[in-house]
N, C-alpha and C positions, 0 to 999 in steps of 0.2 A: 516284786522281790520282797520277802520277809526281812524284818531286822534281825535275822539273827546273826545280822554277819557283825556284830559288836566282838564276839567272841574272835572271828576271825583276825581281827584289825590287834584284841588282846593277843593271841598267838606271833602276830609281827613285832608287834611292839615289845614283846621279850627277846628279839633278836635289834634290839638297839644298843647301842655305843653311846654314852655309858649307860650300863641299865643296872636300876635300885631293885630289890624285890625281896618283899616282907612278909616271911608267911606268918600269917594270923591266925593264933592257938585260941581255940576254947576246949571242950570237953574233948574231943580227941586229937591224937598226936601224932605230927608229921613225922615217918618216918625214911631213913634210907634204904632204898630196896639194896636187898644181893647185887652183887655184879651178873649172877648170871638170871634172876629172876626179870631184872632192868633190861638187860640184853633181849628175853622173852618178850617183852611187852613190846619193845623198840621194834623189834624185828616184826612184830604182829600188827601193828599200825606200819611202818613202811609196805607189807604185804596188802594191806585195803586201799591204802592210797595208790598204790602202783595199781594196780584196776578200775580206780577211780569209783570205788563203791563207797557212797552214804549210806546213815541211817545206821541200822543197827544188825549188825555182823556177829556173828560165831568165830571162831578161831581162837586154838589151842586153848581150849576149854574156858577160853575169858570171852566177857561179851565186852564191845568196842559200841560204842556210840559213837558216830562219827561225823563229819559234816566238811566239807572242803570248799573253800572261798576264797577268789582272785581282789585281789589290793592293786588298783591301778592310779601311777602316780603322772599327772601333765604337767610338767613342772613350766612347758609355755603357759598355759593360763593360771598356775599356781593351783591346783585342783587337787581331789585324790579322790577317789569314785570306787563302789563295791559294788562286788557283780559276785552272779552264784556259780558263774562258770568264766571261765577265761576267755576275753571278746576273742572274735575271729576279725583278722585285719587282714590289708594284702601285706604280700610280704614284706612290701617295701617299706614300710610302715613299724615303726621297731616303738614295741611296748616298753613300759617303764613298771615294775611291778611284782609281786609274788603271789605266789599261791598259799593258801594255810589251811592246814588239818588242824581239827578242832574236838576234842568234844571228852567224855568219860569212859571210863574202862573198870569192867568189875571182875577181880581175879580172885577166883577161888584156892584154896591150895589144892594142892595135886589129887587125883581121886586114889582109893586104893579101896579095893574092895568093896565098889560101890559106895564109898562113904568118904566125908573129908575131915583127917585128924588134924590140921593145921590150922591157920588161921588165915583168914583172907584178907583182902587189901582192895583199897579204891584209889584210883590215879587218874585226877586230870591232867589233860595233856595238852599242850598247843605246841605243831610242829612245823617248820617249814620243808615245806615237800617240792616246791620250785620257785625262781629268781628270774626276772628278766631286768636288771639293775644294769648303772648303777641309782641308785633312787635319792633324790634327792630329800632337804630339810623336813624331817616329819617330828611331830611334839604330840606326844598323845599320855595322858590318863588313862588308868585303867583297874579294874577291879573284877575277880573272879570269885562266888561265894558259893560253897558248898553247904545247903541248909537241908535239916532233914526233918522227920517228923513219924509220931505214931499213927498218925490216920490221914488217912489218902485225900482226905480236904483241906488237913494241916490242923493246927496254924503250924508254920514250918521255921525253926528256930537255928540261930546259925553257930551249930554246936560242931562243925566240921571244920575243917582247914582251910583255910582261904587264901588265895593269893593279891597281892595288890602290887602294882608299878605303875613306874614314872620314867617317859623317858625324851630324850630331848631332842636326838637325832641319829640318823641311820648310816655304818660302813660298812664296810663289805663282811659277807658274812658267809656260812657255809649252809649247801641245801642238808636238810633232814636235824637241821640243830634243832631240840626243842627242850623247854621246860615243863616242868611236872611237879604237882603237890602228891605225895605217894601217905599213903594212912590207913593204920589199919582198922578192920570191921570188929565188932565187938558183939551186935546188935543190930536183928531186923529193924528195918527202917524204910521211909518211903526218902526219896531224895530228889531235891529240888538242884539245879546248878544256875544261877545266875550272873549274869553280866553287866558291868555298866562300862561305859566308854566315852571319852570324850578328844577326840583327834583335831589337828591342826595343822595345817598345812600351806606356808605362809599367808595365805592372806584367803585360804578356805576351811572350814569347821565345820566339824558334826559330831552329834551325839546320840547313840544308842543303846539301848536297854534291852535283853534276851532274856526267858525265864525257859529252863527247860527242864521236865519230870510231869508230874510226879513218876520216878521209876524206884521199882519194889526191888529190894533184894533183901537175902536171909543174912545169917549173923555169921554165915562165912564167906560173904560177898555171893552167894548164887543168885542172879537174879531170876526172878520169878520167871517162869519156862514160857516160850511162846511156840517152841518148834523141838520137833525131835536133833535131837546133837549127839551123834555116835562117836562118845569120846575115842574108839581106836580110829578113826579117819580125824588127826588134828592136823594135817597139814590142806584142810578141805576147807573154805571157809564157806559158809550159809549165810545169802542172805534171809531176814527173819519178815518176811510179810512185805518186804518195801517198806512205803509209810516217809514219811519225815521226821524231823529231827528232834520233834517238841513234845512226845508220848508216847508212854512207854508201848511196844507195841507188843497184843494177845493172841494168843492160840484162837483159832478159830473151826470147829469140825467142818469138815469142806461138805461135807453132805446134809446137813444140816445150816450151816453157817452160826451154831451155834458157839459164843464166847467163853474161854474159861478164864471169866471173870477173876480178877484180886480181890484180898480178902477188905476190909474197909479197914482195920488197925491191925497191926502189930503185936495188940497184947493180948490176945484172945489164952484164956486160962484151958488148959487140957480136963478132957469129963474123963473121970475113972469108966472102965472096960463094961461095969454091970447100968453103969446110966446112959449110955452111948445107944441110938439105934440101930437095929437090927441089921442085916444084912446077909442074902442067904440064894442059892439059884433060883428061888421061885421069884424071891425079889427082882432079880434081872431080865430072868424072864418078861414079868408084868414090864418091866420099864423097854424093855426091847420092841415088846407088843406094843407098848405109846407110843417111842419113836417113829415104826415103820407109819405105825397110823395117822403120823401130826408130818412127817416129813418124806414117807415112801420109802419102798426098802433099798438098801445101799447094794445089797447084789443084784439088783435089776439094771442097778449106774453103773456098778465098777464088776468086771467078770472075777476081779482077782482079791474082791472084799470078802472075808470071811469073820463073821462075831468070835468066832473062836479065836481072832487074832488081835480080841477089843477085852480089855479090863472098863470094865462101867465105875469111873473116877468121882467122886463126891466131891465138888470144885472146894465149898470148908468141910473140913475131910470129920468122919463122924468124930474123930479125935478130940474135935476141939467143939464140938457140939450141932455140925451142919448135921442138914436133917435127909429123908428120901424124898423130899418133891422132888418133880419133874426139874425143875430148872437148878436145885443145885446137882445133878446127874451130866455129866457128858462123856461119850464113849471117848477113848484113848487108845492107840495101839500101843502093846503089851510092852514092849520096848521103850518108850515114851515116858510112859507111866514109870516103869522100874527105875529105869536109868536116871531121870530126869524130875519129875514130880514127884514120887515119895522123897528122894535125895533133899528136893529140896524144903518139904514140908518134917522131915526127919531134923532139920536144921532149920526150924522155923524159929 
């Protein structure tokens, strides 16, 4: 079992009696969501946890990073023990413990026209999604660090919102209560989420540390596209590749297996229209004719692929100075492309 469930144990430990919680300002600022914006988001994380999907989810045009992790308390041997899933016991046998949804949420504002005039927002969350109490003395530290950076190796600097608490012991409490640092985006950026944890539980202790990113989003919180998302179907949710918790995960062409890689920073300067390379049918052509020859042609696999239904994508788009090699090129279906990847390179 990974450590990532440090975060899980932070998610419970904000449903304690009494609980302290100090959000910590640097360069950007915590803000309070709309009532109905908060309602949006609440309702879109209770929707992934009731299916019980990790990882990283589509719905209502935000992406959810997500993770869900059981807290089990033996208060016969004084104990508390994490697990990635909730044990199976006989019936007879009556657990002590909850469950916790875990993780990041990147909301864009509303689309209109293909384009978003608003301002986006990032929200961690930790929530309780179920209780088998009542649970006995728990004492835990805890600290959640939002740090971000220009380039996807870092160094990553913790110019985001951070939460931290302290808490001393556990009453009863309501399922799906959860807290949140809500902040809005200004600036692409890569973003790291980190944890650190230290629990207690009369006479048993642990301590762990979770580091999750690098994940890419643009400066109205889009993150960087892995899957096609047809914003009219938002009550649909997508999972994006599987994958786990800890990276961000990539589009990959199924026929090919080709990645459409991130860019490596943030600050890449736009080339004026007359310095930019070319681009033109023959050009697609020549690259069409490489593909089938390096990976075989896709209407042989699929009866229902047609090129005609493929925009040929420049992964760093000539904009910003990416070039026509083979490997910055990957086919895109047309839809993909429009909706989703210019949107979000239009807001880079």
């Amino acid at each position: 079992m990974k450590r990532k469930l440090s975060i899980s144990i932070f998610a419970f430990v904000l449903l304690l009696t009494p609980l302290h919680i100090e959000n910590v300002l640097a360069a950007e600022e915590v803000v309070k969501p709309s009532n109905e914006l908060n309602g949006k988001v609440t309702e879109a994380i209770k929707d992934v946890t009731a299916e019980g999907k990790e990882g990283k989810v589509e719905i209502n045009g935000m992406t959810v990073h997500i993770d869900q992790d059981y807290i089990q308390v033996d208060r016969d041997k004084k104990a508390v023990t994490l697990h990635e899933e909730k044990p199976i016991t006989n019936q007879r046998i009556r657990l002590e413990g909850a469950t916790i949804a875990h993780g990041i949420v990147f909301i864009p504002p509303e689309r209109q026209n293909n384009s978003y005039p608003g301002q986006g927002h990032v929200q961690t969350f930790l929530m309780l999604t179920d209780t088998d109490g009542p649970i006995g003395p728990l004492s835990i530290e805890g600290d959640i660090d939002v740090n971000t950076s220009n380039n996807k190796t870092g160094s990553f600097t913790e110019d985001f919102a951070n939460v931290e608490a302290d808490w001393n012991y556990l009453e009863m409490f309501d399922e799906y209560e959860y807290e949140f640092a809500f902040t809005p985006v200004e600036k692409t950026k890569f973003y790291e989420i980190e944890t650190n944890l230290n629990v207690e539980f009369l006479t048993d202790q642990d301590s762990v540390t979770e580091t999750v990113g690098p994940i890419l989003a643009n400066k109205k919180a889009f993150e960087y596209p892995c899957r096609y998302f047809d914003p009219r179907e938002v009550n649909v949710p997508g999972q994006c590749h599987g994958g786990d918790f800890t990276t961000q995960l990539l589009y990959a062409d199924p026929y090919s297996d080709k990645v459409m890689f991130t860019p490596d920073t943030t600050t890449m300067s736009q080339v004026p229209p007359e310095d930019r390379v070319p681009w033109n049918n023959e050009l697609r052509g020549e690259y069409i004719a490489e593909y089938i020859d390096r990976y075989g042609d896709p209407t042989k696999k699929d009866p229902d692929f047609a090129w005609k239904d493929y925009d040929i994508h420049h992964i760093i788009p000539r904009e910003y100075g990416g070039s026509n090699y083979f490997n910055n090129l990957i086919p895109l279906k047309r839809e993909f492309h429009s909706q989703n990847v210019t949107p979000w390179w239009t807001n880079y």
